[in-house]
N, C-alpha and C positions, 0 to 999 in steps of 0.2 A: 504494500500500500504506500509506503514509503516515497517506492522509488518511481513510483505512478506517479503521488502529487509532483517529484521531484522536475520529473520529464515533462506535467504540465505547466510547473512555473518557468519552465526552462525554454519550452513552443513559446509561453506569452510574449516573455523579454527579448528571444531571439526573433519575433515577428515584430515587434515593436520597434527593437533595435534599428532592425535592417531599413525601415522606411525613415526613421528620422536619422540615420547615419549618412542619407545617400540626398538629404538638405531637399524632402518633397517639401517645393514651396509651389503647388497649385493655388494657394488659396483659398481652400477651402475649408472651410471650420470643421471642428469634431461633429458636429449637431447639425450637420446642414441638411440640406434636405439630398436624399439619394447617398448617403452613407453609409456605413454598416456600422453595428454594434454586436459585439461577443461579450458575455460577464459568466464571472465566477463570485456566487456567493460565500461568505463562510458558512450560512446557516445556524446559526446561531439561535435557540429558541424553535427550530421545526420540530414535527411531531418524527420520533425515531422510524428510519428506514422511510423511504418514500419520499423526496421533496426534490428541486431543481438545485439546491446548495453543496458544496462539499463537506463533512465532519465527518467525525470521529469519537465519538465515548464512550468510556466503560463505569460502569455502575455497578458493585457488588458481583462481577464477575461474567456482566452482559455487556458484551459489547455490540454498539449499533452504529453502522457506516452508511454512507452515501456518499455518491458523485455525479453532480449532474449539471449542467450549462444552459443556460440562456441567448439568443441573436437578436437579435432587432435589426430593422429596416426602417430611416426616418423618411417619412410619407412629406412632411415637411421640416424647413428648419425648426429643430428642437424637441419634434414630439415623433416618436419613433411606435413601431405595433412589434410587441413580440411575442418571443412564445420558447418556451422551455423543456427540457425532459432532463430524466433522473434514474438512476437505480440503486437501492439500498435495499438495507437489512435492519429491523430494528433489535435481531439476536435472543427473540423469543421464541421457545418451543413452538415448532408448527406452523412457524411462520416463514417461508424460504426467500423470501424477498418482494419487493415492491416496487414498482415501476411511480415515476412521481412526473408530475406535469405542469405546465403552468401557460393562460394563453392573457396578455393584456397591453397596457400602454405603457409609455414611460415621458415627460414633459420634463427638460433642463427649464428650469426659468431661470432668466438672464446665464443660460448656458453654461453654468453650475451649480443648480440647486436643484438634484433630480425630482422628480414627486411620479408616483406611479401606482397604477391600480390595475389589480388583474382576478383574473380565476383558477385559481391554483389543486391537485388534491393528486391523491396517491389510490395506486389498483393492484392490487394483490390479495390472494386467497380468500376473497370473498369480502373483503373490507375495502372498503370505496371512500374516503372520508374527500370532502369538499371544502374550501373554502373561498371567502372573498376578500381579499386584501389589499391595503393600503401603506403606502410607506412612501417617507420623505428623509433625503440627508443631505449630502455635500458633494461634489466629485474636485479631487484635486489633483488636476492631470501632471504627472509625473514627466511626464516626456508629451509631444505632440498627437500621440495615439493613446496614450494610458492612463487612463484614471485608476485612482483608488478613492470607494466613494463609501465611508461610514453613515449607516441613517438607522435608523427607526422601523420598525414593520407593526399592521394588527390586521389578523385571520381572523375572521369569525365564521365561525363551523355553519355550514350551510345544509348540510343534513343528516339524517342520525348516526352515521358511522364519526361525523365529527361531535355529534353529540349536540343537535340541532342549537349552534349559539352557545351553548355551556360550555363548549371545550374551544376557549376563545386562545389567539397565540398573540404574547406582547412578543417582540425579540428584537434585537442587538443585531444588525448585519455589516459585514465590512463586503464589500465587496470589487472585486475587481475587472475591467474592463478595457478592451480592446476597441479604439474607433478605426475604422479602415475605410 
C-alpha cells in the first residue's frame, strides 16, 4: 500500500513538474473554462471502505482502506462538473469490499476559494449508503498546475443504508489537485 501511495505522489509531481519546467505560458488560468481537473482527497471523516478519498486506519485491530480519484471538466471559467470512483475495505467480517462514487460541481470563487456540492455513496454487499454533500476550503497552488486545497465537508445520509439523515458526516479534507 505503501508503495502504491508512493508511485501516486510520484505520477502527480512528475506530471506537474514537466509542464511548469518546460515555462507553459499559454495563458491560461487553472479555472478557465475547457481545462481539466484531477484531485486526490485525504478522506478524512468518510464512512470506512467505500468513498472517492484515499486512507488508511486501524482501530483495535481492523483495518479499513480506500483509494479513489476524482476529474472534473470546467464547462466554464471557474465552475467545473465532476465525478469520482473508489474502492475500499472497511475490514469487517463479511464485508469484501466496496466500490465508492461520487457525481457533482465544484465553483473557485475568485479562483481560490473552492465550494462544491455533489452526490456521493458507496455499493457493496448489499449496502448502498447515499449521501448529499457540501464543502468549502482554500486551494493554494503550489506550482502553476497544483493545488493543495484544505476545506470542510457535511454528508447527510440520504437513505437508510446511511441511516436516512442520522448518520450525518462533518470531516477534515486536504486534498490534492492537478489542473491541466
Amino acid at each position: 500500500m505503501k508503495k502504491l501511495l508512493f508511485m501516486a505522489a510520484l505520477a502527480v509531481f512528475g506530471l506537474s513538474s514537466n509542464s511548469y519546467a518546460q515555462g507553459d505560458d499559454s495563458g491560461g488560468g487553472q479555472t478557465d473554462q475547457g481545462s481539466w481537473l484531477i484531485e486526490a482527497n485525504t478522506g478524512f471523516g468518510e464512512a470506512a471502505g467505500g468513498g472517492t478519498g484515499i486512507y488508511l486506519r486501524s482501530i483495535d485491530g481492523t483495518t479499513a482502506w480506500n483509494i479513489g480519484f476524482d476529474a472534473g471538466y470546467f464547462i466554464i471559467d471557474d465552475l467545473a462538473l465532476k465525478g469520482g470512483l473508489g474502492y475500499g475495505d472497511s475490514g469487517q467480517d463479511g464485508v469484501d469490499g466496496m466500490f465508492g462514487w461520487k457525481f457533482g460541481a465544484k465553483y473557485y470563487i475568485i479562483g481560490m476559494i473552492p465550494v462544491g456540492a455533489d452526490v456521493n455513496g458507496a455499493s457493496g454487499n448489499g449496502f448502498s449508503p447515499m449521501w448529499v454533500g457540501i464543502q468549502a476550503g482554500y486551494a493554494w497552488f503550489i506550482t502553476d498546475s497544483v493545488s493543495v486545497e484544505p476545506g470542510l465537508r457535511y454528508g447527510l445520509g440520504m437513505n437508510e443504508d446511511a441511516g436516512d439523515g442520522d448518520f450525518n458526516q462533518f470531516s477534515f479534507n486536504v486534498g490534492f489537485a492537478i489542473h491541466l
